[in-house]
C-alpha positions as CSV (number, residue, x, y, z in Angstrom):
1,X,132.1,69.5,109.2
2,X,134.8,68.4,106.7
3,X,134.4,67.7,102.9
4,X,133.4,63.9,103.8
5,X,130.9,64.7,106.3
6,X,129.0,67.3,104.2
7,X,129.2,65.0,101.2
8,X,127.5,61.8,103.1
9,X,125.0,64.8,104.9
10,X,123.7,66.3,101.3
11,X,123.9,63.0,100.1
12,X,121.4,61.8,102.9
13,X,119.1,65.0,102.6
14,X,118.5,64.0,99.5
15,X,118.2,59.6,100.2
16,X,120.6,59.1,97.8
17,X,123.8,56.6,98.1
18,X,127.5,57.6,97.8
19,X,129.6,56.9,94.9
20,X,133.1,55.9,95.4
21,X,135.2,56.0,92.6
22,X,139.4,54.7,92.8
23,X,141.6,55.3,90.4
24,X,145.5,55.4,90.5
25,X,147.2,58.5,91.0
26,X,149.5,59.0,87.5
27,X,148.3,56.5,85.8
28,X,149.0,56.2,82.7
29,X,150.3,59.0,83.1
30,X,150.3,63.2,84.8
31,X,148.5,64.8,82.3
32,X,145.9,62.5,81.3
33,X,145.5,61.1,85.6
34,X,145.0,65.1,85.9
35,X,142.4,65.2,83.3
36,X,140.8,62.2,84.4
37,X,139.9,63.2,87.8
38,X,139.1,66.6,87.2
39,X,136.2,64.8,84.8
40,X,135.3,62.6,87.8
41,X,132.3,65.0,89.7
42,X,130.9,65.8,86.2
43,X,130.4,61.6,86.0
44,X,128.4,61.6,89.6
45,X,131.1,60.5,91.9
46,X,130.7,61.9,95.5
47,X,134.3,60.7,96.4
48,X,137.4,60.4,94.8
49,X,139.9,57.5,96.2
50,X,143.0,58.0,95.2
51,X,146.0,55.6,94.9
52,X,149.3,56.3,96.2
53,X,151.3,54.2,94.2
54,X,153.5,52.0,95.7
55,X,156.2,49.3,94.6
56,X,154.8,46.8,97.0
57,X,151.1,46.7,97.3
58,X,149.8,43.6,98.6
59,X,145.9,44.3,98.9
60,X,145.5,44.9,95.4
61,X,145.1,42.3,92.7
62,X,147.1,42.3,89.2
63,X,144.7,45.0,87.7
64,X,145.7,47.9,90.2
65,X,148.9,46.5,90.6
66,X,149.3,46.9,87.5
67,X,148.4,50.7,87.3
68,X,150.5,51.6,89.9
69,X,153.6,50.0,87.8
70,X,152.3,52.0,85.3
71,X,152.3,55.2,87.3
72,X,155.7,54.6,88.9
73,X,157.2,53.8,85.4
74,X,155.9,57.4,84.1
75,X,157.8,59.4,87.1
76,X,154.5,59.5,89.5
77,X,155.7,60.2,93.4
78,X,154.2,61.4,96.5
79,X,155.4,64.8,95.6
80,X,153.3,64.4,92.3
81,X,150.7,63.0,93.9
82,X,150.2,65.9,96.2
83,X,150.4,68.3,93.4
84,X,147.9,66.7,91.2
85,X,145.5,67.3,94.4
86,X,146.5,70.7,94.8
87,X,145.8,71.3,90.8
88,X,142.8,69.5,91.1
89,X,141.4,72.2,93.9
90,X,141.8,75.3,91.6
91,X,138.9,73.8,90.1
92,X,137.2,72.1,92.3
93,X,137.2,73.0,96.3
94,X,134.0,70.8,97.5
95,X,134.3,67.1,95.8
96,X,136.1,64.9,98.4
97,X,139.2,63.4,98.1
98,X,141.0,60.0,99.8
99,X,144.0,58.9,99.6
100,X,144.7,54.9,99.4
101,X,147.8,53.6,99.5
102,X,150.7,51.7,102.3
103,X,152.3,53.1,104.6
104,X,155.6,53.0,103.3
105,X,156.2,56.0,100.6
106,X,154.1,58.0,103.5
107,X,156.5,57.2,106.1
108,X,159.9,57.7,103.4
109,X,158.4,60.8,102.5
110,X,157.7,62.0,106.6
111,X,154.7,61.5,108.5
112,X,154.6,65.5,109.5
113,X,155.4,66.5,106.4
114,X,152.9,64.6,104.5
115,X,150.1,65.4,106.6
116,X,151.3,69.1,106.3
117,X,151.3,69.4,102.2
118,X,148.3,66.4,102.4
119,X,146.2,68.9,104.2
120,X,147.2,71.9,102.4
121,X,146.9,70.3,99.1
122,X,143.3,69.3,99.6
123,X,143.2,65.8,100.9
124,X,140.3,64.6,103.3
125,X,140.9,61.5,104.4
126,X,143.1,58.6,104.6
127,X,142.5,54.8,103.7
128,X,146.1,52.9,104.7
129,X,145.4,49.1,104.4
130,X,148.9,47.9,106.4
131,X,148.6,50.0,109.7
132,X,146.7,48.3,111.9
133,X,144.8,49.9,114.9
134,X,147.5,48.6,117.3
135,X,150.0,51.2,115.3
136,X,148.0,54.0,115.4
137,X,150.3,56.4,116.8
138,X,151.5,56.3,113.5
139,X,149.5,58.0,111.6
140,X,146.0,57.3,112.1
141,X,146.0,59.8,115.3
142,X,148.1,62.6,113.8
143,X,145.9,62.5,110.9
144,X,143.0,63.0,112.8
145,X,144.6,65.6,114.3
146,X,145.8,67.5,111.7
147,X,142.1,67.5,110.2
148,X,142.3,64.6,108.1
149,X,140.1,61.4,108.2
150,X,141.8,57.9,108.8
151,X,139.1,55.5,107.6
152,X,139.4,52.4,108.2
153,X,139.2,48.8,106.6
154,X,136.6,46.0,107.7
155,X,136.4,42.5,106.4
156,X,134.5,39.5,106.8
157,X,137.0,38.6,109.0
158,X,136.5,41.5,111.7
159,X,134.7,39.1,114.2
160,X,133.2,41.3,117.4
161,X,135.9,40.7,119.4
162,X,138.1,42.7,116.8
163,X,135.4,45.1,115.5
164,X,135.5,47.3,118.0
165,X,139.3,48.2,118.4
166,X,139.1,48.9,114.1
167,X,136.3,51.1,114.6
168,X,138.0,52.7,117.7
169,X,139.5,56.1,115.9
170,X,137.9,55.4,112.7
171,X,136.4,58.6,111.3
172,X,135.1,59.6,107.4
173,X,133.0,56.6,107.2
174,X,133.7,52.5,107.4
175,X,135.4,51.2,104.1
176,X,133.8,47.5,103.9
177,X,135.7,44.7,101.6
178,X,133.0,42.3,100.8
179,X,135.3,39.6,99.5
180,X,138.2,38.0,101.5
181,X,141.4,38.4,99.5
182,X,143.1,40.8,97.1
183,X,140.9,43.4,94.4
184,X,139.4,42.9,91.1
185,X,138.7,39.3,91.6
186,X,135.1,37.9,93.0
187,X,132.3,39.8,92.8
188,X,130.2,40.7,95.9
189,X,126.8,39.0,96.4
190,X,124.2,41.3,98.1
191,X,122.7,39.1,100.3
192,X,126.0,37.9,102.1
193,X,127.1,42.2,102.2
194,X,124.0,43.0,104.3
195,X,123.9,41.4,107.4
196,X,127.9,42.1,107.3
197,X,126.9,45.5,107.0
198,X,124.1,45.3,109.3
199,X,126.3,43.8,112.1
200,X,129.2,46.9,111.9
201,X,126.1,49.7,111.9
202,X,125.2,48.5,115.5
203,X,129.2,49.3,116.4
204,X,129.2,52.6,114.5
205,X,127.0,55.8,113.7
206,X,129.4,56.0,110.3
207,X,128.3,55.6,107.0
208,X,129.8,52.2,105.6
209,X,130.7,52.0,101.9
210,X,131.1,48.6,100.1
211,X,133.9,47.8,97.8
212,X,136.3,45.2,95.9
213,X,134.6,43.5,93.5
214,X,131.9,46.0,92.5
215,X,132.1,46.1,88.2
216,X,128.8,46.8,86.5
217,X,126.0,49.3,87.2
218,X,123.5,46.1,88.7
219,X,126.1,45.6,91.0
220,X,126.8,49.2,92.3
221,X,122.8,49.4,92.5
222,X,122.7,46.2,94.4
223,X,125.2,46.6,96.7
224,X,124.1,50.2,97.7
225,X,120.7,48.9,98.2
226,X,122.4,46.8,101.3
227,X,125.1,49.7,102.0
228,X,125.6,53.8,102.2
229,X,127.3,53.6,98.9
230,X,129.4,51.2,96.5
231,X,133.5,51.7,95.7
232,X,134.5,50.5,92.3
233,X,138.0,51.0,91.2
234,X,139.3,47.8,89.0
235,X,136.5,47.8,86.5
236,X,137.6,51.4,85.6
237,X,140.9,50.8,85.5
238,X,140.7,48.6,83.2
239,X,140.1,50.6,80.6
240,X,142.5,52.9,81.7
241,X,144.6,49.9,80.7
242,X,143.2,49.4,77.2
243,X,144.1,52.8,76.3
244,X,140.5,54.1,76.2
245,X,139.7,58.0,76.0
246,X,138.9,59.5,79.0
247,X,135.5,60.9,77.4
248,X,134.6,56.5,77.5
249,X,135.6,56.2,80.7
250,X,133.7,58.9,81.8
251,X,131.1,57.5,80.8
252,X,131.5,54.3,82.1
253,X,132.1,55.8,85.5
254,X,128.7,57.7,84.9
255,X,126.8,54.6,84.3
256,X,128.3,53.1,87.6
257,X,127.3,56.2,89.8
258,X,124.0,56.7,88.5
259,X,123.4,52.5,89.4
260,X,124.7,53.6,93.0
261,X,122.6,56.6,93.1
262,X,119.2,55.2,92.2
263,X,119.3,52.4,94.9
């Protein structure tokens, strides 16, 4: 079992939900990115998805768009990326880690030698919203093969004629966007998530986690309730954004995992 599997396993033992917290690799900057994460276990989060940033990214709304500009503008790379993982692990070898991002920097940087340092670093899995299932000799399959989960995107859009070829070398767990459209911008209503997730858990024995949209501790509670855990990554940064100390954010992201955890 890998890092993603033994988290959602403990996690089960226990009947709790899993809490997905996204923040952007470098953002605002190395050092305080670094601290950030490092502080992100100790504030309940199960896994840790982490953005790659990228010049281009056309999933996300202005907020992370925003923080990866931010990111990019203070020196952040794949390179630095993959060494704030690594730095991370000295500390920390059993809290997961995903990396979500484009395709792009990955493919710049070269597939085989990004899976390479990826895996070495630390890395679990892989969330890479513009590679479709139809390209994924790309990286979805060497991934896999190189010991690192390729998770995959479902939308209210994935009718079941499509469900089943996204799901087809899906692994980690099912990473459900309960709006349709870009992040940070609608929030998710329960009621319309469940049957949505009800409908992909009769295609799949993976755990699917809800995000986009997901901003207060009621809503992490109530989308769990519906779900095997809740994502929330604009709402925190945010106040990355205003410039608050990393002890507030904490605790921010604390009150957002213990909403997921008591569903």
């Amino acid at each position: 079992m890998n890092r993603i599997e033994i988290t959602f396993a403990r996690l089960q033992k226990y009947k709790q939900k899993t809490f997905v917290a996204y923040v952007m690799s470098g953002d605002p900057n190395y050092e305080l990115s670094l601290d950030l994460i490092k502080g992100l276990p100790n504030a309940g989060v199960d896994i840790i998805e982490l953005g790659l940033p990228f010049t281009d990214p056309m999933a996300d709304g202005p907020i992370i768009q925003l923080a990866g500009q931010r990111a990019l503008a203070s020196g952040q790379t794949v390179n630095k990326t993959l060494k704030l993982v690594k730095e991370f692990r000295l500390t920390n070898k059993h809290t997961s880690i995903v990396i979500m991002g484009y395709y792009n920097p990955i493919y710049s940087y070269g597939v085989e030698k990004f899976l390479i340092t990826a895996k070495n670093a630390g890395i679990d899995g892989l969330i890479i919203v513009d590679l479709p299932p139809e390209e994924d000799s790309e990286l979805c399959i060497p991934a896999q093969k190189a010991g690192i989960n390729f998770i995959r995107l479902a939308t209210p859009t994935t009718d079941e004629k499509r469900l089943p070829t996204v799901l087809k070398n899906t692994s980690g767990f099912i990473y459900y966007v309960s709006i349709t459209g870009i992040t940070g911008v609608a929030q998710p209503q329960a009621n319309i998530v469940a049957p949505e997730v009800a409908r992909i858990k009769k295609h799949t024995e993976l755990p699917v986690i809800v995000g986009f949209g997901v901003r207060t501790p009621l809503a992490a509670l109530e989308i769990a309730k519906v779900s095997d855990g809740t994502v929330v990554g604009s709402a925190i940064i945010e106040k990355i954004a205003a410039g608050e100390k990393n002890e507030r954010i904490l605790a921010f992201v604390k009150s957002l995992a213990d909403g997921t955890h008591s569903a």
